[in-house]
C-alpha positions as CSV (number, residue, x, y, z in Angstrom):
1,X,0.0,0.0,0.0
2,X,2.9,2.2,0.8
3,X,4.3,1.8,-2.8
4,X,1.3,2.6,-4.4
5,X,0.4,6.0,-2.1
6,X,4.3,6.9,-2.8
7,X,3.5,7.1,-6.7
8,X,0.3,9.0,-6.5
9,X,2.1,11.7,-4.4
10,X,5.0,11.5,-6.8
11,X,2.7,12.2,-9.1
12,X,1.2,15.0,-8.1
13,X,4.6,16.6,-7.0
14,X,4.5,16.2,-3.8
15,X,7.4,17.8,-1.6
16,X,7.6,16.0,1.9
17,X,9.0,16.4,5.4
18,X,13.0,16.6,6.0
19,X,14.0,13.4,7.9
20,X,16.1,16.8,10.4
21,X,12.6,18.2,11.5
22,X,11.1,15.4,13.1
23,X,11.6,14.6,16.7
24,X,11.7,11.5,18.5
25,X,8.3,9.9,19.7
26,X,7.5,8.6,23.3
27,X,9.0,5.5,24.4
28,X,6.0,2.9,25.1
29,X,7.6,0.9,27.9
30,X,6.7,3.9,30.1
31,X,3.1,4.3,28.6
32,X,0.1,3.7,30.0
33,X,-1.1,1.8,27.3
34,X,0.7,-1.5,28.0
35,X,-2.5,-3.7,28.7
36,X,-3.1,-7.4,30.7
37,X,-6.1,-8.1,28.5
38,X,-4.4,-9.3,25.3
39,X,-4.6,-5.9,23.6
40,X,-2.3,-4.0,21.6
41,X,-2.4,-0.2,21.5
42,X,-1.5,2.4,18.2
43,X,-0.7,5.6,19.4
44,X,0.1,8.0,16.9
45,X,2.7,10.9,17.1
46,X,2.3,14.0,15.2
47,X,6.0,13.9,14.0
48,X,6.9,17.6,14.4
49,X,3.2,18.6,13.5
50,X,0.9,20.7,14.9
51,X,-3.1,20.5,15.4
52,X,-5.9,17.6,16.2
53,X,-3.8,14.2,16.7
54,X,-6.1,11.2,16.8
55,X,-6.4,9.3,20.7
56,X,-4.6,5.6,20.9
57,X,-6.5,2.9,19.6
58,X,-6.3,-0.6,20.9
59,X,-7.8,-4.6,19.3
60,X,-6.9,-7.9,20.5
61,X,-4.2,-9.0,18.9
62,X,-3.9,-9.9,15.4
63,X,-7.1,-8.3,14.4
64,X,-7.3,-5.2,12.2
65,X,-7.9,-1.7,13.2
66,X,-8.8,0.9,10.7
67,X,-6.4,3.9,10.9
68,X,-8.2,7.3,11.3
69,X,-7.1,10.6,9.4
70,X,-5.6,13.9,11.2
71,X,-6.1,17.4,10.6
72,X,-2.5,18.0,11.1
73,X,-0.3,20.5,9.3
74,X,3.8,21.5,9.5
75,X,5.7,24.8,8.3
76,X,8.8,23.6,6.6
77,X,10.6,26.6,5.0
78,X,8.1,29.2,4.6
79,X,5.6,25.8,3.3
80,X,2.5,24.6,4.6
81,X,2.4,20.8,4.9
82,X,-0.1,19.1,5.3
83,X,-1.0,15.4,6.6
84,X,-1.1,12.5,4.4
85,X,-0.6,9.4,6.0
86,X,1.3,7.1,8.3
87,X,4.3,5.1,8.8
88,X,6.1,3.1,12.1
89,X,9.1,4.9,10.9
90,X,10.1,8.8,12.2
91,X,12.4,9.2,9.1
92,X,10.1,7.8,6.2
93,X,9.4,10.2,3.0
94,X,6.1,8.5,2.3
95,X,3.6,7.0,4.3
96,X,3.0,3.0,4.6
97,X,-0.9,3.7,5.5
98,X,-3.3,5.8,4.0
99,X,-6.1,7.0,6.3
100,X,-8.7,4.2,6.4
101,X,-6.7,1.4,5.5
102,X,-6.4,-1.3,7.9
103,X,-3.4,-2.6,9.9
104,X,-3.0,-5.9,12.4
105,X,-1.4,-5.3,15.2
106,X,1.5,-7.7,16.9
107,X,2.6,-5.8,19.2
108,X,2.3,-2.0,20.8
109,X,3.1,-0.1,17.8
110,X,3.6,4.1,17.2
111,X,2.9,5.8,13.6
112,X,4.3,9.2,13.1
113,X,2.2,11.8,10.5
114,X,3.9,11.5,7.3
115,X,3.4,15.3,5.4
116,X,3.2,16.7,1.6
117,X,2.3,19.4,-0.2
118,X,0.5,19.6,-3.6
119,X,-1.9,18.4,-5.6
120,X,-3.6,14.5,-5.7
121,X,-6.2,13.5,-8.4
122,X,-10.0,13.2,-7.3
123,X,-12.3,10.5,-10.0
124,X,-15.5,10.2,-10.5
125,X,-17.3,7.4,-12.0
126,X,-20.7,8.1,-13.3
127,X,-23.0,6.3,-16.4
128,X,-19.7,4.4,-17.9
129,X,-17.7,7.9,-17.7
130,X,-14.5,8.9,-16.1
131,X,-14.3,12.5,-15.0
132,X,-11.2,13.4,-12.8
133,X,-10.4,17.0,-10.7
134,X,-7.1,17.9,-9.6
135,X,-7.5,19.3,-5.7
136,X,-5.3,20.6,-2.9
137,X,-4.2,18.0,-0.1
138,X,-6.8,18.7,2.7
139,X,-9.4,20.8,0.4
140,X,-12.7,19.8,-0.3
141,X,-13.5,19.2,-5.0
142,X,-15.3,21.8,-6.1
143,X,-16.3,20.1,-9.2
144,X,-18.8,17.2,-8.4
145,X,-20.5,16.4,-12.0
146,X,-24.1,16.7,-11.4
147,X,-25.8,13.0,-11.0
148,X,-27.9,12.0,-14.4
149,X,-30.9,10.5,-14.2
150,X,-31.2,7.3,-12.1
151,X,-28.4,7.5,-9.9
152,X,-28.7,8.8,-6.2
153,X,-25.6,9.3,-4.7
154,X,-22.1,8.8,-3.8
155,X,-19.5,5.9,-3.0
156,X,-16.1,6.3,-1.7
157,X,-13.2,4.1,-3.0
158,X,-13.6,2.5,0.7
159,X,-17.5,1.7,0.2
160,X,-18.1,4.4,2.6
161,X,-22.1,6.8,1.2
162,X,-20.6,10.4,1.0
163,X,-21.1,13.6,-0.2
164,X,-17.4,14.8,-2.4
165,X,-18.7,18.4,-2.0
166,X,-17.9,17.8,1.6
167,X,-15.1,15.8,1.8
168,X,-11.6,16.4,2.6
169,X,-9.0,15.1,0.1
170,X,-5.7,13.7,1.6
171,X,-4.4,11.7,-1.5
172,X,-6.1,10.1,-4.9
173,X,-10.1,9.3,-4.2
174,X,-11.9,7.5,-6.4
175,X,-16.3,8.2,-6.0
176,X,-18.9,6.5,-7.9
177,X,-22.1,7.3,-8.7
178,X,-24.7,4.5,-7.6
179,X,-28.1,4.5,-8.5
180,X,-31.3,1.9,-8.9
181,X,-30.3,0.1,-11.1
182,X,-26.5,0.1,-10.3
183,X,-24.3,-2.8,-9.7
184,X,-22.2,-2.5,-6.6
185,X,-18.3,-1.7,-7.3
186,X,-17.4,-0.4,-4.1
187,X,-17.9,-3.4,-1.8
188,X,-15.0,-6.4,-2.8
189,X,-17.1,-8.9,-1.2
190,X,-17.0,-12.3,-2.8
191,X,-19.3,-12.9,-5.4
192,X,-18.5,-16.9,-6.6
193,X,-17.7,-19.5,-4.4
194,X,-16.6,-23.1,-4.8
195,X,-18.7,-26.2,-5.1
196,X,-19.5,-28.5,-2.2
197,X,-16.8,-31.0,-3.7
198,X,-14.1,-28.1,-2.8
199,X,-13.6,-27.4,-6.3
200,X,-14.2,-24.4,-8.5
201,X,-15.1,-26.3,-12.0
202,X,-13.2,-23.1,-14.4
203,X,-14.2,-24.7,-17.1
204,X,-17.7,-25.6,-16.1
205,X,-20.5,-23.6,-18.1
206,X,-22.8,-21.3,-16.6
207,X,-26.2,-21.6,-16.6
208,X,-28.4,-18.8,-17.3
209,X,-30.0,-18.7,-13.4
210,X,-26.3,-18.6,-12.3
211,X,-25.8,-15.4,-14.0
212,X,-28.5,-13.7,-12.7
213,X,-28.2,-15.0,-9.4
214,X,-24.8,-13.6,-9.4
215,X,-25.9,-10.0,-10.9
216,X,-29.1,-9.8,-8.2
217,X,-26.5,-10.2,-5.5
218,X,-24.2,-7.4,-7.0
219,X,-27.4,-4.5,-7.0
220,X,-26.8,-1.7,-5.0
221,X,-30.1,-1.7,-4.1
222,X,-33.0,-4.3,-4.9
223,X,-36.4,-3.9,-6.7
224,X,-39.5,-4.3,-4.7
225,X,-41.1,-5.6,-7.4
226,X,-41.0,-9.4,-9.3
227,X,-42.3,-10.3,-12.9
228,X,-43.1,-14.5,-13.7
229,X,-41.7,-16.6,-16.2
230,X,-43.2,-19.9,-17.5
231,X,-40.6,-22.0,-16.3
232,X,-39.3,-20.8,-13.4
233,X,-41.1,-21.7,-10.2
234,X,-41.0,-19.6,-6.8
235,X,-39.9,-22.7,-4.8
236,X,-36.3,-22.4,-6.7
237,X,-33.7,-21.2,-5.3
238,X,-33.0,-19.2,-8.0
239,X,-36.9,-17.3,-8.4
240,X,-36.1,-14.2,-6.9
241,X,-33.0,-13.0,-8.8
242,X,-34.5,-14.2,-12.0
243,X,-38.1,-12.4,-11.1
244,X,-36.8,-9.4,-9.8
245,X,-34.3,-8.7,-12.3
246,X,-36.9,-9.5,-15.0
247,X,-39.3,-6.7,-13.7
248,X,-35.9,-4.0,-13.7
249,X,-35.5,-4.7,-17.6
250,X,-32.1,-6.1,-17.4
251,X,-33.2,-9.8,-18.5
252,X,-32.8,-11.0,-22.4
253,X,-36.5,-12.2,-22.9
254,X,-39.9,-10.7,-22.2
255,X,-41.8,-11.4,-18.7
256,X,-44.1,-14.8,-18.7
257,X,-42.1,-16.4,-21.7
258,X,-39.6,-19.3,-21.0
259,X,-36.3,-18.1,-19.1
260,X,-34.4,-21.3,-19.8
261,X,-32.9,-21.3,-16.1
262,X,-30.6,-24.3,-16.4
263,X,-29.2,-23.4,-20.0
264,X,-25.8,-22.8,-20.1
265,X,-25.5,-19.1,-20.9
266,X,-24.0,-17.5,-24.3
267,X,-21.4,-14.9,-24.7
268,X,-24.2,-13.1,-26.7
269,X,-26.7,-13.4,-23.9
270,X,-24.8,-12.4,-21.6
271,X,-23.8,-9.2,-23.1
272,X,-27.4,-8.2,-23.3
273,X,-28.0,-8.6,-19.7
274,X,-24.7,-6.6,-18.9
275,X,-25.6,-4.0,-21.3
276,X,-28.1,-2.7,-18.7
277,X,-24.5,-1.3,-17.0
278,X,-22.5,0.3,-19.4
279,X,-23.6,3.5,-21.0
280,X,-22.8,2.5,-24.5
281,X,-21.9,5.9,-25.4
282,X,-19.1,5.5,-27.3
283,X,-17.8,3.7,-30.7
284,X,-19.5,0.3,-31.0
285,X,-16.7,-2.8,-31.3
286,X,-17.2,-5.3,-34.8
287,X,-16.4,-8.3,-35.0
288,X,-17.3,-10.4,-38.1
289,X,-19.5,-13.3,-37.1
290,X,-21.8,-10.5,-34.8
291,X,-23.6,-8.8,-38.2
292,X,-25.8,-5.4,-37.5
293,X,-28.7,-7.8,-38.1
294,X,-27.3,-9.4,-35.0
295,X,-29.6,-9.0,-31.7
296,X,-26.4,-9.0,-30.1
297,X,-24.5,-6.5,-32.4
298,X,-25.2,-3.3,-30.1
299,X,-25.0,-5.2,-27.0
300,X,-21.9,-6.9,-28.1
301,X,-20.2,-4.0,-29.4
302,X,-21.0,-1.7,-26.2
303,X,-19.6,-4.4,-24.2
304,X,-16.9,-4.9,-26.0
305,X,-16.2,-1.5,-26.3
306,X,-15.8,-0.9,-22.8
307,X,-13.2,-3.5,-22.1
308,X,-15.7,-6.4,-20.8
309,X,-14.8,-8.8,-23.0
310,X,-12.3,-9.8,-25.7
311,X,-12.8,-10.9,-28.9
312,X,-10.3,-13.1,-30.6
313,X,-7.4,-13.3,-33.1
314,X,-9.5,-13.9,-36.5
315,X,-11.7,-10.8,-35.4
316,X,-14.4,-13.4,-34.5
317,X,-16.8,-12.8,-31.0
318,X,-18.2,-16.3,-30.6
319,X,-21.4,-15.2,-29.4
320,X,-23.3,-18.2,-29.7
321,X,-20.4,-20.1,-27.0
322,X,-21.3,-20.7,-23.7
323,X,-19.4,-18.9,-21.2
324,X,-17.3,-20.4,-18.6
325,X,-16.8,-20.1,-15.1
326,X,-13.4,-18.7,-15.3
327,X,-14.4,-16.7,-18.3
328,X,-17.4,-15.1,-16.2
329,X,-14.6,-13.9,-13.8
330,X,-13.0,-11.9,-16.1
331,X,-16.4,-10.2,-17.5
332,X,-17.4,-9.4,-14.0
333,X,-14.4,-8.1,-12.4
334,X,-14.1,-5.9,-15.4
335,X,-17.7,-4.8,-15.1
336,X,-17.0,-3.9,-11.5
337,X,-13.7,-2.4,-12.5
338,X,-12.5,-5.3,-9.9
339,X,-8.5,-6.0,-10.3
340,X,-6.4,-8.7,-8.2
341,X,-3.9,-7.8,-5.7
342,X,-1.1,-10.5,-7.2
343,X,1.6,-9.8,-5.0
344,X,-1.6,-10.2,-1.5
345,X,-2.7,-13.2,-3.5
346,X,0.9,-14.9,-3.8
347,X,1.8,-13.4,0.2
348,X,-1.3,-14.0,2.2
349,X,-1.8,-17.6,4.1
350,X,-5.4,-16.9,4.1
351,X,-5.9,-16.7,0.0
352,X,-8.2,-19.8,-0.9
353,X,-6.9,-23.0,-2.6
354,X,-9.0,-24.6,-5.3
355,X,-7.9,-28.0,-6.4
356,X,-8.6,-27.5,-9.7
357,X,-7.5,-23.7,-9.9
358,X,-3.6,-24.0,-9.8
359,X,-1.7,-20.8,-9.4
360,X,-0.2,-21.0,-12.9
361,X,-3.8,-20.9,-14.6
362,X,-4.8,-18.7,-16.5
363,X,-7.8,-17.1,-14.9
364,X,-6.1,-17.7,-11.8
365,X,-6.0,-14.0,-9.9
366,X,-9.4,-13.3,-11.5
367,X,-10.8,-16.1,-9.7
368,X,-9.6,-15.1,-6.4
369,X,-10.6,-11.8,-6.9
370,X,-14.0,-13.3,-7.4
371,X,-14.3,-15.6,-4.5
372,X,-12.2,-13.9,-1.6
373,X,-13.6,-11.0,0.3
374,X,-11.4,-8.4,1.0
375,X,-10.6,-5.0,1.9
376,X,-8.7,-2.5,-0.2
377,X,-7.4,0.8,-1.3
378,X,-7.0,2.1,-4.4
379,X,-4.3,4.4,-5.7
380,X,-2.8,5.2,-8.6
381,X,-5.1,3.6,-10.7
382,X,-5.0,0.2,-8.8
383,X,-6.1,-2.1,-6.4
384,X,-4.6,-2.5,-3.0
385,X,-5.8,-5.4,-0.7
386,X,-5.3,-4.3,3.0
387,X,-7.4,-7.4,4.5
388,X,-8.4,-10.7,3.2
389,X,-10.9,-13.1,4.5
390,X,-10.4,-16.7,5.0
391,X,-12.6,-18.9,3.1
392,X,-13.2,-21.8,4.2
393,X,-14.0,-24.9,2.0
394,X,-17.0,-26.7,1.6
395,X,-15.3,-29.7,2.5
396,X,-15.3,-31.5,6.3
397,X,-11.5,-32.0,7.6
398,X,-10.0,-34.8,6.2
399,X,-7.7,-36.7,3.3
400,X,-9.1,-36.4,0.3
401,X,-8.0,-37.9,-3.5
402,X,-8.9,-35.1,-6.3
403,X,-8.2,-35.1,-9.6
404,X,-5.5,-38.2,-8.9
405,X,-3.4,-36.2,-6.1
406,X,-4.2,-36.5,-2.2
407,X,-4.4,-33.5,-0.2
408,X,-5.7,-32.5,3.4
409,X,-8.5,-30.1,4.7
410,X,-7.7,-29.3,8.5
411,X,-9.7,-26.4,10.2
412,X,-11.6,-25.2,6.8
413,X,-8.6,-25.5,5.2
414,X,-6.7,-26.9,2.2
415,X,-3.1,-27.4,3.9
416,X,-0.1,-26.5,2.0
417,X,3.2,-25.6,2.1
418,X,3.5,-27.3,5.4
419,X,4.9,-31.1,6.8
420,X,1.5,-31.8,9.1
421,X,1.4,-35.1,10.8
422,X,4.1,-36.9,8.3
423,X,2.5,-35.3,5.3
424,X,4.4,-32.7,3.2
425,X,1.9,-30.2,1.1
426,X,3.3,-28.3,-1.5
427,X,2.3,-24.9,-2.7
428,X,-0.6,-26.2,-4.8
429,X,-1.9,-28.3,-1.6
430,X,-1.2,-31.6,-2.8
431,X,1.1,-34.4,-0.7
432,X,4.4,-34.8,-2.1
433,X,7.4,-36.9,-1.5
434,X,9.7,-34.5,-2.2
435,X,10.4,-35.7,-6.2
436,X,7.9,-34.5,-8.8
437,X,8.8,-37.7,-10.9
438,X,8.0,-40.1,-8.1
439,X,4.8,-38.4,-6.8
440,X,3.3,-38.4,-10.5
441,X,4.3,-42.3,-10.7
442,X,2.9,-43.3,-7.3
443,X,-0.2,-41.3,-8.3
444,X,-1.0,-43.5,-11.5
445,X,-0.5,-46.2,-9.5
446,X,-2.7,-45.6,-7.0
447,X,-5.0,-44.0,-10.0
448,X,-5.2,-47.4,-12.1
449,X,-5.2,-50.4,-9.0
450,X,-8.1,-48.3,-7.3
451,X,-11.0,-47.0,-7.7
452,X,-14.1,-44.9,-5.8
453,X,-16.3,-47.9,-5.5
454,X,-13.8,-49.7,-3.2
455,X,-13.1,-49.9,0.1
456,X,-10.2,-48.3,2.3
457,X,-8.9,-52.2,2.9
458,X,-10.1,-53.2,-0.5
459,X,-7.2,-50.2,-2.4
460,X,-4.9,-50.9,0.1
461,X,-5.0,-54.7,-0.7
462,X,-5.0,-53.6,-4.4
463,X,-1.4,-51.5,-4.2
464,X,0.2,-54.3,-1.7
465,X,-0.6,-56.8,-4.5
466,X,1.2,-54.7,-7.0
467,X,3.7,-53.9,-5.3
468,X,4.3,-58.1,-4.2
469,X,3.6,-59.3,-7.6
470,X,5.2,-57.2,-10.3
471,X,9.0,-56.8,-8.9
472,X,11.8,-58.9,-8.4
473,X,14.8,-59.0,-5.9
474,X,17.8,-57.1,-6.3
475,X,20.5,-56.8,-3.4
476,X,20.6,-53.2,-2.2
477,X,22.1,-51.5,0.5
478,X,21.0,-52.0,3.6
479,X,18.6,-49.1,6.2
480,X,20.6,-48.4,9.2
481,X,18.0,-48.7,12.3
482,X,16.9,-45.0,12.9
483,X,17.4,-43.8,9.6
484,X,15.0,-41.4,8.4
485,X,14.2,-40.0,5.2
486,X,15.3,-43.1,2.9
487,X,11.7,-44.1,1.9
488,X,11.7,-41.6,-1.7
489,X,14.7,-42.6,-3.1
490,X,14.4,-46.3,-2.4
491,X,11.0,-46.1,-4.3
492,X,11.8,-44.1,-7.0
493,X,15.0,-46.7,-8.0
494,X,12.5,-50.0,-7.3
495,X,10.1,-48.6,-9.9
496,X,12.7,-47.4,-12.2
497,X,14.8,-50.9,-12.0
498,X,11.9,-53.1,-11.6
499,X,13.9,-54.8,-8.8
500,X,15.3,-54.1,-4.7
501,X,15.7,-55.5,-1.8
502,X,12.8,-55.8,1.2
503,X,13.3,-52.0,2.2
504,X,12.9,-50.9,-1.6
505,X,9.3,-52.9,-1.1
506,X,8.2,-51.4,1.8
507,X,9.7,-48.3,0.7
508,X,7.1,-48.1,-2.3
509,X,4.2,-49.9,-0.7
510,X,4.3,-47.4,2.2
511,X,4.5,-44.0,0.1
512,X,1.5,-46.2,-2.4
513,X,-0.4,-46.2,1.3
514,X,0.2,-42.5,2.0
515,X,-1.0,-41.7,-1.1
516,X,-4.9,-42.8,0.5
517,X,-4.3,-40.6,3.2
518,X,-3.2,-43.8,5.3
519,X,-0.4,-42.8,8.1
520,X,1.5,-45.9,6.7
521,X,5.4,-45.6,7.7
522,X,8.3,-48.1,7.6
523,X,10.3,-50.4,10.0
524,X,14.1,-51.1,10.4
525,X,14.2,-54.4,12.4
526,X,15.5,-58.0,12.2
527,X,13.1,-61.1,10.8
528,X,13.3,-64.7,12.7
529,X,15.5,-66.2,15.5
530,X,19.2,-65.0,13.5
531,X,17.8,-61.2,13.6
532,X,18.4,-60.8,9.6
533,X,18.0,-57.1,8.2
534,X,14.8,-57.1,7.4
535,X,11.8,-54.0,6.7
536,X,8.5,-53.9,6.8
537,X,5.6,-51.5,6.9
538,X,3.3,-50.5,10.1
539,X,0.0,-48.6,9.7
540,X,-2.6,-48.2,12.2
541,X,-5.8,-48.4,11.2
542,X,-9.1,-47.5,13.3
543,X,-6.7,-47.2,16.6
544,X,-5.1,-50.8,15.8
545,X,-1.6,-51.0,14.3
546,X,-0.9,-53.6,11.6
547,X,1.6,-55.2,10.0
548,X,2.6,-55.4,6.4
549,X,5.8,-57.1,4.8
550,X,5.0,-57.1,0.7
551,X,8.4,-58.6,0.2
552,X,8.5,-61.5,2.5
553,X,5.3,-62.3,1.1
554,X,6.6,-62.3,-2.6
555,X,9.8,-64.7,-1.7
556,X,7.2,-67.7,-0.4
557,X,4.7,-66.4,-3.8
558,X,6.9,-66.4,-6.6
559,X,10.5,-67.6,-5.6
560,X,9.7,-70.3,-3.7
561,X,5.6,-71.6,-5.4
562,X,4.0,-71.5,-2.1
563,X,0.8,-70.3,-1.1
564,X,-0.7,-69.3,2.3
565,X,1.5,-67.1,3.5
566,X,-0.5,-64.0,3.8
567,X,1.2,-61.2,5.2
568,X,-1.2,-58.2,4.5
569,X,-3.0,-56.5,7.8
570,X,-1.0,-58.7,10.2
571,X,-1.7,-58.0,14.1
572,X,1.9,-58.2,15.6
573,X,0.6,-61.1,18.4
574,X,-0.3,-62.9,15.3
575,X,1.9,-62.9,13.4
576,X,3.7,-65.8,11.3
577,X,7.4,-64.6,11.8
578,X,9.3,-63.0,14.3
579,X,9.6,-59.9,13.6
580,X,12.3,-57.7,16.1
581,X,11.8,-54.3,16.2
């Protein structure tokens, strides 16, 4: 946020306050603010200033507090500075924190004013216009455009009703005009979410009722009143957005006909439905399979026009395609002049994971912008994010197989980046042994000997039988008792060679067993009365542990013809050997 605030006051040739003319601030280990409770205080320092400094401000810790402005000015060489900001540091040039932007607290903290002088740019946004105002740091726009028809009021860029006549500028502000039948753009509240399965589904059509469930919920303010359609009944969950928007105008066919709820939606349709938003104004955008005979060529063309959506290479619109989840993204965030935050997306533990939405996709940042609430600011022309919510997933806590990798949901959460119980998630969320090449060859496995129709014990017999009947022995080193961390690369050569020793087994039965979630892990003892080397694997299964030894099993199968000798899911009192731990 501090980056972004430092350009808009660059731009607007900004002078700011010597580092020589501030003086120290308070020390807090004799304040009165040091609390028992939990809480952390803010105090804030007027850094040489002079005038109304805002009173200390305390939260629990770890929660946010929203950082209040100051009329505060400073006489620097004959200059009248005025307040802009906030940083933890006496000596900064440029403030870290605009007024109303949010900051979590670890500890006691003290801000010192930060002060400039010039001018900062004031925008409006008003019927698919941009009108900006250049005005003095602390000075009220004189200005305003007048409202057109239809529209109300005022937004800040915080969300915050206001009047811009009346309101004191400390740095670039961005208002829009909102009106009754205007789409909220100030709020960055999510607006998709994920399926119950915990995915996202980018590539997933949407269906007609989706769409306007989605635009109902963006409204800055609902309609009162509701218009039928043939085929859409009130008991759906779906009724009221598709009724109410119908009675506004803003829906592609005519009260009481068929609304085709569960169609997937066109490109085409849907620029009629978003053409309700723009003001069309300007040039109209061509494209050569959308003729003027087209009912979609004005709507298309508007929409186009103002940067919604993108034709492609041959000069070609596709109306007739149905529009994707991912590619709905895109059209809405432009719609809301919505932007992700990549470097808060790529920093921020508490940015959702989606399975099937890795961070190299393409629609990637649009999708989060989509389905994470958050706070922002925006300054010089972009978006900030100063708070992010933490979405949970539809999904209970638990191991889970999706789309042929494992990965773990603890607290709400997909883990990742993190070694939890054993299991190491990588960025994406998925388990990992450490080697890319071995993960995706333990995964096929596990992909083409199971299946979602069997059992826990049923897949687990499955990969022990693999791994017992399609190998041979090979002498190999031996584990050294209370090795650790020999398990990858003692799998990864077995499945390369084809052939190892009873630890190269175990090795890649026991990784084969993590792969269902199964806290499977691997033994360095001796087998029978001469304590020979021997491994074997150990899982524990409904609060029982069992034995497993694939490659005992498989010298008695195939080296020596004899059958019986069944050495899956042994209990350790039962068992046919002696095994020494």
């Amino acid at each position: 946020m501090g980056t972004s605030l430092a350009l808009s006051l660059l731009l607007c040739g900004c002078s700011t306050l010597p580092a020589q003319a501030v003086e120290a601030a308070p020390d807090f280990q004799d304040s009165a603010y040091v609390q028992e409770d939990g809480r952390v205080w803010v105090r804030f320092d007027a850094n040489g200033g002079s005038g109304t400094l805002p009173d200390s401000m305390a939260a629990q810790k770890g929660e946010g507090l929203t950082l209040p402005s100051a009329q505060l000015t400073v006489r620097i060489d004959g200059e009248t500075l005025r307040f802009v900001g906030w940083s933890t540091s006496l000596t900064d040039a440029l403030p870290e924190y605009e007024p109303g932007s949010v900051i979590t607290l670890g500890e006691d903290t003290t801000l010192y004013a930060v002060y400039a002088s010039g001018e900062c740019r004031v925008t409006y946004r008003v019927d698919g216009m941009t009108i900006t105002e250049e005005v003095k740091l602390g000075e009220t726009p004189n200005e305003v455009p007048a409202l057109p028809d239809g529209y109300v009021g005022w937004v800040s860029g915080s969300g915050a009703v206001v009047d811009p006549a009346s309101t004191q500028i400390w740095g670039d502000q961005t208002f829009t005009a909102y009106g009754s039948i205007t789409l909220n753009t100030w709020d960055h509240s999510k607006y998709m979410d994920g399926s119950s399965d915990g995915l996202f589904h980018p590539g997933q059509y949407m269906t007609r009722a989706e769409v306007a469930q989605v635009l109902y919920g963006l409204l800055a303010e609902e309609s009162g009143a509701r218009v039928s359609y043939s085929d859409v009944s009130d008991s759906m969950w779906y009724a009221e957005a598709i009724e109410s928007l119908g009675a506004m105008g803003i829906l592609d066919c005519e009260a009481g006909s068929a609304f085709r709820p569960n169609a997937a939606i066109s490109r085409g349709e849907f620029a009629l439905m978003l053409s309700h938003f723009i003001s069309g104004t300007g040039n109209l955008e061509t494209f050569v399979d959308v003729p003027a005979s087209s009912r979609y060529y004005e709507a298309i063309g508007a929409a186009a026009a103002e940067g919604l959506f993108s034709g492609y290479a041959d000069g070609t619109f596709h109306p007739d395609a149905a529009l994707t989840r991912a590619q709905a993204t895109v059209v809405f965030n432009n719609l809301l002049h919505r932007e992700p935050d990549t470097s808060a997306i790529a920093s921020n533990p508490n940015v959702r994971l989606f399975p099937d939405v890795p961070t190299d996709y393409w629609a990637y940042g649009e999708i989060m912008e989509a389905t994470i609430s958050h706070a922002y600011n925006s300054s010089a022309g972009r978006e900030t994010w100063t708070q992010v919510t933490a979405e949970r997933t539809a999904l209970s806590d638990g191991y889970y197989r999706i789309n042929g990798r494992l990965y773990r949901v603890q607290n709400g959460m997909f883990l990742r980046n993190t070694t939890v119980d054993g299991f190491t998630y990588d960025a994406q969320g998925r388990y990992t042994t450490g080697s890319a090449a071995l993960d995706t060859k333990l995964n096929n496995i596990v992909e083409s000997r199971t299946n979602s129709s069997m059992t826990r014990d049923q897949k687990l017999r499955a990969l022990y039988n693999y791994v017992r009947d399609n190998f041979t022995y090979l002498k190999r080193p031996l584990v050294s008792k209370g090795q650790t961390g020999w398990e990858a690369s003692y799998a990864e050569e077995f499945l390369n060679l084809g052939r190892g020793n009873c630890y190269s087994f175990s090795a890649t039965f026991c990784l084969l067993a993590r792969e269902l979630g199964l806290p499977a892990y691997t033994v360095v003892g001796g087998l029978g009365a001469s304590n020979s080397p021997h491994g074997w694997v150990e899982i524990n299964l409904d609060g029982t542990t069992y034995m497993f030894d694939p490659q005992l099993e498989w010298r008695y199968l195939h080296d020596y013809g004899r059958t019986g000798y069944n050495l899956f899911k042994m209990l350790p009192s039962k068992a046919r050997f002696t095994y020494i731990r």
